[in-house]
N, C-alpha and C positions, 0 to 999 in steps of 0.2 A: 444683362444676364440672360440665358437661354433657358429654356425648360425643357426638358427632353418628357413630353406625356404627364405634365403637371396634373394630378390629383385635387379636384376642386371641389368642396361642400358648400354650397349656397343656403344659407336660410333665406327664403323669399317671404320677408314678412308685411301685413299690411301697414306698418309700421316703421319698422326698422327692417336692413338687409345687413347680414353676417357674413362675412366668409372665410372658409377654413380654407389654409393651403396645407396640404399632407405636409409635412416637417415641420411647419411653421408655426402651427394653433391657428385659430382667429388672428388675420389679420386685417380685416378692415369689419369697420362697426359704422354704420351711415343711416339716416331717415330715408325710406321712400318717397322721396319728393324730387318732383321736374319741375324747371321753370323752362318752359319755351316762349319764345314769340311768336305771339299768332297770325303773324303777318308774313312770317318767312316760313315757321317751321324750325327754326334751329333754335336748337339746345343751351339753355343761358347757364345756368346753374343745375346740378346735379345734389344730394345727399343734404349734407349741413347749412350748405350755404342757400341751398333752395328752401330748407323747412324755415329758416328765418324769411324770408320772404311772404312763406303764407301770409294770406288776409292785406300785404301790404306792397302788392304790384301799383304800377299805372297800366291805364287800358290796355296796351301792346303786350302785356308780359303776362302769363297765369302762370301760377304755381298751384299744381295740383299733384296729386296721391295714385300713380296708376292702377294700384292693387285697390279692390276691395272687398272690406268680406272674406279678406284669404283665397281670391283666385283674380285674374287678371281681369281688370274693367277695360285698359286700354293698350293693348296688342303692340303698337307699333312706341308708344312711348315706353312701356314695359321695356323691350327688345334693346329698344337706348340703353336706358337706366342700367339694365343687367351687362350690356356688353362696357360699359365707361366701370361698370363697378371692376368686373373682370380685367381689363387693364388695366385699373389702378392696382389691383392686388396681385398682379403678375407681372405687369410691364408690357411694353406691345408688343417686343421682339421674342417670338417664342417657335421654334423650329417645328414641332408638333401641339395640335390644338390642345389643348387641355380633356380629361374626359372630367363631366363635372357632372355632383347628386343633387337635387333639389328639393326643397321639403314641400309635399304637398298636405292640405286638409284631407282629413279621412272621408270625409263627406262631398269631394268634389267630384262631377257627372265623369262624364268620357271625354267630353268636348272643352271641358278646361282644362283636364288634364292633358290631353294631348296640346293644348296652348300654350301651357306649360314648358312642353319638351322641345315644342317648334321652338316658340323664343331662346332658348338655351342652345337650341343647334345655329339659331339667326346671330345669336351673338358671339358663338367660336367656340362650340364644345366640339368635338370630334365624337364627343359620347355623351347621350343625357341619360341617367336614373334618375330614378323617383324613389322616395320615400314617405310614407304617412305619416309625417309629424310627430302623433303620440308616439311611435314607436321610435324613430329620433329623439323625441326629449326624454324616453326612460334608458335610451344609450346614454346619453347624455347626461344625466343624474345619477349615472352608475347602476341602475337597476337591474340585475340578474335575471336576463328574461330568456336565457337558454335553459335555462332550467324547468323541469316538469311541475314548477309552481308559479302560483297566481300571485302578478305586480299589478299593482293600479295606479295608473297617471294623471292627471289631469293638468293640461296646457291648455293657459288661457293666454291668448297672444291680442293683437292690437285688431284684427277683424273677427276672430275663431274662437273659437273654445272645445277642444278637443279633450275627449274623456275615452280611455280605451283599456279593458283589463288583458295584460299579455303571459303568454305560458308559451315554452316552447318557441322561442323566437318569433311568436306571429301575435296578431291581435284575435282572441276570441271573443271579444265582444265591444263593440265600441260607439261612439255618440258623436256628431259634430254639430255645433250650434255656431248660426251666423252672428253669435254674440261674443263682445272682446273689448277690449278698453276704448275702445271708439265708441258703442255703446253707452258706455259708463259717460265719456266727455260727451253726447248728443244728450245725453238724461238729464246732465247738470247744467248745459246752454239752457233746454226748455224748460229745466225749473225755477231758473234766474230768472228766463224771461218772465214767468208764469206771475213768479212771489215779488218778484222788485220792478217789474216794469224795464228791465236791464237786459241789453244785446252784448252780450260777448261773446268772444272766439273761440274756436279750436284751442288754439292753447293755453289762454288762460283758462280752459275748463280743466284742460290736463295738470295744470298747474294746482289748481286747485284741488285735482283728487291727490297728488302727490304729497300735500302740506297739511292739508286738512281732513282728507276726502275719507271715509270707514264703511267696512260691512257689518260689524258688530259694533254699535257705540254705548255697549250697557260693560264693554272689557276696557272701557276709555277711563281715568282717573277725573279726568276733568273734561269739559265740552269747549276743546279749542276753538277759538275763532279764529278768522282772516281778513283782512280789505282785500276786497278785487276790484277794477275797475273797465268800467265797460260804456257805451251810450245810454243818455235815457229815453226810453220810446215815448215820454210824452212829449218833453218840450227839446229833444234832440241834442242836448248837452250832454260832455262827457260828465260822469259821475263814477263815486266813491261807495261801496257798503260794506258792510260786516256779515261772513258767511259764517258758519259754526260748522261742526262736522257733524252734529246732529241733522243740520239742513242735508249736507251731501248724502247721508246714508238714506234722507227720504225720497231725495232726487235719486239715486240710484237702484233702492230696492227691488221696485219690480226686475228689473235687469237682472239685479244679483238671487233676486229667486226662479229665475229663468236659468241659473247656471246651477245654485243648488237641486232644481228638480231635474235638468240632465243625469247628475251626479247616483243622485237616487234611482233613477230609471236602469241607467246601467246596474247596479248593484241587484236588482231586481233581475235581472236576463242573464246574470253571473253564475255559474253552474254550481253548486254547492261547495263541492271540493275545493275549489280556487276564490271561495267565500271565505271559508275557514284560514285561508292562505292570509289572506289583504287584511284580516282582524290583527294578524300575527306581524304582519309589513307594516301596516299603516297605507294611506293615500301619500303618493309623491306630488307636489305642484310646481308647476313648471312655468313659464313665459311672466314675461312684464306684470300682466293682471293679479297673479298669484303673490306681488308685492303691497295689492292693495291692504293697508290697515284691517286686521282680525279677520279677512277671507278663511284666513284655515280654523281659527277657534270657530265662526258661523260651521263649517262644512263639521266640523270634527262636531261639533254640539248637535247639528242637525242626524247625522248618520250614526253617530254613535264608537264612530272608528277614531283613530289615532291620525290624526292628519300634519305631514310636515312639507316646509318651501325646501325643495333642493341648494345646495351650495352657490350656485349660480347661475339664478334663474331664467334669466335675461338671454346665458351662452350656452343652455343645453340642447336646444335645436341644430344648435350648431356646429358643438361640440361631438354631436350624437352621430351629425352627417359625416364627420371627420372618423368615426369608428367606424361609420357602414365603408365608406372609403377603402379602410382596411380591410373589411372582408366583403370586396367587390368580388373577389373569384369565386366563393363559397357563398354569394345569394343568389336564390331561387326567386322567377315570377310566381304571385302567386295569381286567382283567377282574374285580379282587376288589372293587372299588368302596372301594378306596382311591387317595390323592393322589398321582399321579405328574407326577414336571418335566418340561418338553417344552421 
C-alpha cells in the first residue's frame, strides 16, 4: 500500500515508543529496546522481542535502552529504532516520506532537541515537528487548553516527569524532572540490594512496582506482599523473598517526593487567576507512572486539589500528537522552536 504524505505522531518514550498514523489511531505500541551485536553492528532484535532479552544476552549481543532520561543517549541506534519502528507502522513502500511530530521533554537543551529532529529526518520524515510532551498529553486527555483558562498536567513517563499549567493553547508555566518510572525501578533494585543482600533486575523491579509497588500505603486495606527472585550477594545463589508494598513505598519515597515538590513548585509560579482555574479542573495525570498505586490520593492529599488519571494514560502522548497532526497548519513556533497551538 502507498501513502501519499502520511501524517505521523511518534511518542519517543524512554520506555515505550507509540505511533499514531492520521486515520488509523495508534498503531504500533513497542519497548525502547535494541539488541545489536557488538561485533558487526547489526541490528538483532528491535521493540518486544529485544526488551525480553534484557539482562539475558551472551557476550556478542547487548540489549540496551537508547533513550535516556527522555532525550537521546545514543544517536546512531536511536535513528535505527525510530526508522524500523516507522516502517513497521507504514510499510516500506511509500511514494512520499511521511511528515512526522515527536514529543519532546519540556526541559530539553537546544542540542537534544535538534537530535531529536535530525534522527527523525535520518530516518524518513520529509518533516519533523516537535511538540512538549505536557502539552501532547493534556491534547491527549481531552483538556480544553484553547481556552482563556488554566488546565494542569502532570506526565510522568518512564525517564521524565513533565508538569506544565496551560491557558490559551501554550504552556505558561511548566517543570521538568529527570525523574520517571526508571527511577522508581533503580530505587527498588537498591533497596533489595540494601535490606536482603539480593541483586535483581530491571524488570523484576518493574514488576514488582506493578503488583505490589504504592505511593500512599496508609489508602492500602491490607499490606500486600510478593516473592521475587533474584541472586544472593553473599554466598551467590539464586534466592526467593517476600517484598510487602509497605517495603516498596520506602524504597521509593524519596523519588516520589521529588515528584510531589515539582508539583508544588509549579502551583507556586501559577499566576492567580489560572489558580483559581485548576481548583475548579482538578490536576490531569498522564503516562505510565501516573498508574502507580495511590500517586493521585498522595498529590491530591499533598496540594489540596482534586487530582485524577486520564482515561488512558499510557496513549495520551500519543494520542495528543495525532491532534496536533491535525492542526499542523494552524501551529505557530513559539520562542524555543518547539510546536505551539494557536
Amino acid at each position: 500500500m502507498f501513502f501519499f504524505g502520511t501524517d505521523i505522531g511518534v511518542d519517543l518514550g524512554t520506555a515505550n515508543v507509540l505511533v499514531f498514523v492520521k486515520g488509523k489511531g495508534i498503531v504500533l505500541r513497542e519497548p525502547s529496546v535494541v539488541a545489536m551485536d557488538k561485533l558487526t553492528g547489526r541490528i538483532i532484535a528491535v521493540g518486544e522481542e529485544a526488551r525480553k532479552m534484557l539482562g539475558r544476552t551472551p557476550g556478542n549481543i547487548v540489549a540496551t535502552r537508547p533513550l535516556r532520561e527522555g532525550v537521546i543517549a545514543d544517536y546512531d541506534v536511536t535513528e535505527k529504532m525510530l526508522k524500523y519502528f516507522i516502517n513497521k507502522a507504514c510499510g516500506r513502500s511509500f511514494f512520499f516520506r511521511p511528515r512526522i511530530m515527536v514529543c519532546i521533554p519540556s526541559g530539553v537543551t537546544g542540542v537534544e532537541e535538534r537530535a531529536v529532529r535530525q534522527a527523525a529526518l535520518q530516518a524518513g520524515a520529509r518533516q519533523a515537528h516537535l511538540i512538549e510532551e505536557p502539552l501532547a498529553a493534556a491534547l491527549g486527555a481531552g483538556l480544553e487548553i484553547s481556552e482563556a483558562s488554566g488546565s494542569m498536567v502532570v506526565d510522568i513517563g518512564g525517564g521524565t516527569t513533565d508538569i506544565a499549567v496551560l491557558s490559551l493553547g501554550g504552556i505558561v508555566t511548566s517543570e521538568s524532572l529527570r525523574v520517571g518510572g526508571d527511577k522508581f525501578d533503580e530505587a527498588i533494585v537498591r533497596y533489595i540490594r540494601r535490606e536482603f543482600n539480593l541483586m535483581i533486575g530491571e524488570r523484576t523491579a518493574e514488576e514488582l512496582k506493578m503488583t505490589v509497588g504504592t505511593a500512599y500505603p496508609q489508602g492500602k486495606t491490607e499490606n500486600t506482599v510478593t516473592d521475587i527472585r533474584g541472586r544472593d550477594l553473599v554466598t551467590g545463589l539464586p534466592k526467593t523473598v517476600k517484598v510487602s508494598s509497605q517495603q516498596t513505598y520506602e524504597a521509593m519515597q524519596e523519588v516520589i517526593e521529588s515528584v510531589v515538590s515539582a508539583v508544588k513548585e509549579v502551583l507556586e509560579r501559577t499566576p492567580p487567576e489560572l489558580s483559581a482555574d485548576i481548583i475548579n479542573k482538578g490536576i490531569c495525570m498522564t503516562g505510565g507512572g501516573s498508574l502507580l498505586n495511590g500517586l493521585d490520593t498522595l498529590l491530591s492529599k499533598e496540594t489540596g486539589l482534586p487530582v485524577y488519571v486520564a482515561d488512558d494514560p499510557l496513549s495520551c502522548v500519543a494520542l495528543g500528537t495525532g491532534k496536533a497532526l491535525n492542526m499542523i497548519n494552524v501551529l505557530s513556533v513559539n520562542n524555543r522552536g518547539t510546536k505551539k497551538v494557536v
